[in-house]
C-alpha positions in Angstrom: 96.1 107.6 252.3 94.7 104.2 253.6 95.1 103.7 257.3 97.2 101.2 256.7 100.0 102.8 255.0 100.1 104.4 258.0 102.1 104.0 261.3 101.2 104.9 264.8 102.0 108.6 265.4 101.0 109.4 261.5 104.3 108.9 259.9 103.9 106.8 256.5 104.8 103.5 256.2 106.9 102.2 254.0 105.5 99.9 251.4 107.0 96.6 251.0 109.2 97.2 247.5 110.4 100.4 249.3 111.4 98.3 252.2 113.3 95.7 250.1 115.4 98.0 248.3 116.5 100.1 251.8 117.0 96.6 253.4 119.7 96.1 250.1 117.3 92.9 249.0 116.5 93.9 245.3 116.8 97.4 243.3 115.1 99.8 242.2 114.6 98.6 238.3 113.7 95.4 239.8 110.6 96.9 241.7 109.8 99.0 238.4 109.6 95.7 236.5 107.6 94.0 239.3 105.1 97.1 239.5 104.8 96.7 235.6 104.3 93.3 236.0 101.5 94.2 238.8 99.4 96.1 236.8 98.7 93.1 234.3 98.8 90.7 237.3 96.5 90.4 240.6 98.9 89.6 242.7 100.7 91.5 245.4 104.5 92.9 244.7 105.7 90.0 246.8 104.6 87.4 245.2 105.8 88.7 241.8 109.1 88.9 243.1 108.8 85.4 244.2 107.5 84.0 241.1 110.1 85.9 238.9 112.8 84.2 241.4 114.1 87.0 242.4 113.8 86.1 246.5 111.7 83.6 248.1 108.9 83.4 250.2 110.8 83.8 253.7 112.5 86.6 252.6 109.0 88.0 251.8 107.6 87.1 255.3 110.9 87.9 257.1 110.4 91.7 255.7 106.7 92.0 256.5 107.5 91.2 260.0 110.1 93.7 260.2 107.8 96.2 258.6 105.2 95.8 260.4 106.6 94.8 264.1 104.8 91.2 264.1 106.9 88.1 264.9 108.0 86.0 262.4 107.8 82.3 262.7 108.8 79.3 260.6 106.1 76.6 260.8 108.4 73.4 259.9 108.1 70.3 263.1 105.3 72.1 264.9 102.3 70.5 266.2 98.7 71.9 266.9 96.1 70.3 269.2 92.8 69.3 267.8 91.1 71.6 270.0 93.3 74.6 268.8 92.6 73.3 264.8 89.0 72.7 265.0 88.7 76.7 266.3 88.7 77.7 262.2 86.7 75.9 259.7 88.7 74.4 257.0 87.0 76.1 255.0 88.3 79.5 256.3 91.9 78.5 256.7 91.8 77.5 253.0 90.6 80.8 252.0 92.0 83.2 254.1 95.5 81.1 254.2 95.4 81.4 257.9 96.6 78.4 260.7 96.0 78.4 264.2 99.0 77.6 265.8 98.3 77.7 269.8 95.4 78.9 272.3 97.0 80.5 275.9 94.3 82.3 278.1 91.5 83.1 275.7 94.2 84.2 273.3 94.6 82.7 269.6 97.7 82.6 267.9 97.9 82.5 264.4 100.4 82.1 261.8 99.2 84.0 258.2 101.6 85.3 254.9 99.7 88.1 254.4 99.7 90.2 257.8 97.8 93.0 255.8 94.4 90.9 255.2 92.3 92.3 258.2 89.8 91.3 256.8 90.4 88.0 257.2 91.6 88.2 260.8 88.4 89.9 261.9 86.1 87.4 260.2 88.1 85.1 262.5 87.7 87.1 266.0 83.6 86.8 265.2 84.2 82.8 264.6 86.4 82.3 267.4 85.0 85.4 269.9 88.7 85.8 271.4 91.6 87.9 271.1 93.6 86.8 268.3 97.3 87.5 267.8 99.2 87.0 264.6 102.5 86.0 263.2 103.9 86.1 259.8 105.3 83.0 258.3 106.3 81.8 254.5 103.5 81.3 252.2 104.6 78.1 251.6 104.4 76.9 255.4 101.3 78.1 256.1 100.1 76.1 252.6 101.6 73.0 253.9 100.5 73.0 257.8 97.3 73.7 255.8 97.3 70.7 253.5 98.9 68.5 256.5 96.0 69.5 259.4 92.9 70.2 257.3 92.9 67.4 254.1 90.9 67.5 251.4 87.8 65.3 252.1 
């Protein structure tokens, strides 16, 4: 079992289709459609169930932050200092779908859709040599505070 299917104290986690029929937000021959649909597709379960229509992206991130204890945070009317941007590369932000959202003693906050992409996060602690701290937020905000503070050049 991968550690992060895991919970403190051992007990499994549950994964995110399992969550979404328990929480009453789809069924179960709706997650046996989107796990078919998975194993043609490289894409993660929720973003199937968003592309078939069948929730949207805030209902995806509102879930993951439940599951997984880590505030949830809409992104619409904020506004980031050009110190606390220019702490990731563009580059990085585009690729790991990450945004820095605010810097309070030597801590980064970040706002991310996919709170399961360590990776990602500790590429960023070697960039930004600080303690970062994450919260989930739609796909679809992070893409446009994305396209908003970092423009294609």
């Amino acid at each position: 079992m991968k550690d992060q299917d895991k919970e403190k104290g051992g007990k499994k986690r549950l994964k995110l289709g399992e969550y979404l029929i328990l929480s009453g937000l789809i069924n179960q021959q709706t997650l046996e459609y989107a796990l078919e649909l998975q194993k043609t597709q490289n894409k993660k379960i929720g973003e199937i169930l968003v592309d078939l229509g069948i929730v949207d992206d805030t209902v995806i991130a509102k879930a993951l932050s439940q599951q997984f204890k880590i505030p949830y945070m809409r992104l619409r009317n904020i506004s980031i200092s050009d110190e606390t941007l220019d702490l990731i590369p563009a580059s990085m932000a585009k690729e790991n779908r990450i945004v820095p959202i605010f810097v309070k003693n030597r801590r980064l906050t970040i706002a991310m859709s996919n709170p399961l992409d360590t990776g990602a996060v500790e590429g960023l602690k070697s960039v930004v040599q600080m303690t970062v701290d994450i919260v989930v937020a739609p796909k679809s905000d992070v893409l446009e505070i994305i396209e908003k503070y970092y423009p294609k050049k």
